[in-house]
N, C-alpha and C positions, 0 to 999 in steps of 0.2 A: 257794299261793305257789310249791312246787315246780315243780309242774304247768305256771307261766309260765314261768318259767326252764327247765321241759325244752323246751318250745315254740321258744326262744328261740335254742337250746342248737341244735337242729335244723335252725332256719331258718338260723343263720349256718352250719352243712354244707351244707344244699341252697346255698344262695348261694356256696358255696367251690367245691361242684359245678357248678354254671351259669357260674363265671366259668371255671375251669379248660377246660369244653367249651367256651366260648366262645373263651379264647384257642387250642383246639386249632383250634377252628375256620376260625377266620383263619390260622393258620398253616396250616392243610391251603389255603386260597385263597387262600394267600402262592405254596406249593409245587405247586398247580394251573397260576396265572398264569406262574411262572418253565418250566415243562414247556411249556406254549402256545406262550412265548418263545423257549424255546432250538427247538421246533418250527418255529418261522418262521423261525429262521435258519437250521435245516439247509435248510429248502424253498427259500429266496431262493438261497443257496449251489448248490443243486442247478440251481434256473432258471435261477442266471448261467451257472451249469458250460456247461447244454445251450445257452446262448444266443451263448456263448463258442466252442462247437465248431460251432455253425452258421455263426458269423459266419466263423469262420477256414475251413470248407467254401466260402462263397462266396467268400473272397479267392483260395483256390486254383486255381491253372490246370486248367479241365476237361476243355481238347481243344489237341492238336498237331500240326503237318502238318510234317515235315521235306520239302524238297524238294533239297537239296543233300548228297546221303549216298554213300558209297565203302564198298560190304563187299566182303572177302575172307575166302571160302574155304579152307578149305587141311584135304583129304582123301586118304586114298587117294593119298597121293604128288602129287597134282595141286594147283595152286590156280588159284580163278576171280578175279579181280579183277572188279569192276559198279558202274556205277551203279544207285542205289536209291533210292527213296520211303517215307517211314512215314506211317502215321496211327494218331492215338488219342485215343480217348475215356476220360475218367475212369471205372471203373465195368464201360463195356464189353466193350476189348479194344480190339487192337491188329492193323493190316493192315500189310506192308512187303511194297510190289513190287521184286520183283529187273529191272531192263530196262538190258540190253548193249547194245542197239540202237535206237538215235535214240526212245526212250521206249515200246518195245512191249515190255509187260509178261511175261515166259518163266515164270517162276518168281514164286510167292506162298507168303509166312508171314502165316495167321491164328493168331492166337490170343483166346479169351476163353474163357466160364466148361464148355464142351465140351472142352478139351483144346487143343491145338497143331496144325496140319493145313498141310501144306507140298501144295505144290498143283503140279505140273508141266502147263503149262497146252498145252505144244507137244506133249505125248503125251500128254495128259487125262487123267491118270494124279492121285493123291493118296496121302498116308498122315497117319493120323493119331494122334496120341501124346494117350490119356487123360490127365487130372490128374494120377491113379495111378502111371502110366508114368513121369510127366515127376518125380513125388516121388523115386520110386525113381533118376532118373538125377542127383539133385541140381539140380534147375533149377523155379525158382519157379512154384508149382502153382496158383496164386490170382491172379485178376484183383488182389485187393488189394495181392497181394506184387509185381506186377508194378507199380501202378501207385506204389507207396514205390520200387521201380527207377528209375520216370522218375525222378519227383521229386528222386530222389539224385543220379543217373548224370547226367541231363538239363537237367533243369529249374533246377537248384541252380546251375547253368554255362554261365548263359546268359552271362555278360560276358568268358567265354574263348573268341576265336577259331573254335577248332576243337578240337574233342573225341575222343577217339580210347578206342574201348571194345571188350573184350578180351573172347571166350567160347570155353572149350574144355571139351567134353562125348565123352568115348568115341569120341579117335580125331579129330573132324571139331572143327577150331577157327575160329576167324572174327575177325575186325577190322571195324571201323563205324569210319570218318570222315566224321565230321557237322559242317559247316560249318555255325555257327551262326548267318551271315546269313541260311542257307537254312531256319531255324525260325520257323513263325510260330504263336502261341500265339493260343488262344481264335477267336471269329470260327463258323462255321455247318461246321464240319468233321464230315462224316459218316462211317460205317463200312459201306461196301457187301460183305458177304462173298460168297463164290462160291457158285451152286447148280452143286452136286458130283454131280448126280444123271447126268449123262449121261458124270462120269470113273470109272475106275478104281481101284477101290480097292487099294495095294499095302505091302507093309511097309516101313518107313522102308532099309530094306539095300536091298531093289530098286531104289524111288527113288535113292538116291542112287550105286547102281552106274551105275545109265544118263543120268547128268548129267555 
């Protein structure tokens, strides 16, 4: 008689035991499924994220061709007044011909991810200002910092008239008036840079002594 009742005595433990694993058990594939879950939403979150700054990359303008632009100058006691051209591409870089003269181009500014290079085309002459350089003088060292320029200076003001934007670096400052009829955005706008192999390489002081 004992002997049954220890039997008995036993089986309702193991049975206390098997429902207790039991319940942990589903709770562990309670607290599995909710990890899966809150898994899938940082994922879906994440795909919208990149799906969100893809789509807002194609909305963005990728190329511009100003054709109505006015820089000045103003160095060395002297200033130049010009008509001028820009182009750019997102990404890029950025070309602006300087042409005084019924559109023959004298003077070019490149720039993209080699540095800045000012091109004096009537005495084949160039210089050109590294990344490095350009950090050190305070003046945006990155295709990308350049192109958050457009976007600001530029692009953000397309329904104002005319634009008038302001640069002074060490001495040599400048004005841009850009008639904003003369902006045309997007469209097969390319970037032709110079082959500089047959100019002059000189420091940014030479060049601009002899301009």
């Amino acid at each position: 008689m004992g002997g049954c009742a220890h039997k008995k005595r036993i089986s309702k433990a193991q049975q206390a035991e098997l429902e207790a694993a039991e319940r942990q058990r589903v709770q562990d594939s309670i607290a599995e499924l909710e990890a899966f879950r809150l898994q899938q939403i940082e994922l879906q979150r994440v795909l919208d994220s990149i799906a969100a700054a893809e789509e807002a990359k194609k909305a963005q303008v990728q190329s511009m061709y100003i054709s109505r632009m006015t820089i000045t100058i103003r160095m060395q006691g002297q200033q130049l007044a010009t008509p001028a051209t820009l182009r750019w591409r997102r990404g890029e870089g950025v070309i602006a011909g300087i042409q005084p003269f019924a559109g023959l181009e004298m003077l070019r500014i490149e720039f993209n991810d080699d540095g800045l290079k000012i091109i004096d085309k009537i005495n084949m002459r160039y210089s050109l200002l590294t990344p490095d350089q350009l950090a050190q003088m305070g003046v945006p060292a990155t295709q990308e910092a350049v192109d958050a320029w457009i976007d600001e200076r530029i692009l953000a003001r397309l329904d104002e008239p005319q634009l008038t934007l302001e640069i002074s670096r060490d001495g040599i400052s400048g004005t841009a008036v850009i008639q904003t009829s003369g902006i045309q955005t997007g469209g097969n706008i390319t970037l032709k840079p110079i082959n500089v192999n047959a100019y002059r390489q000189v420091t940014l002081e030479q060049l601009t002594s002899g301009l």
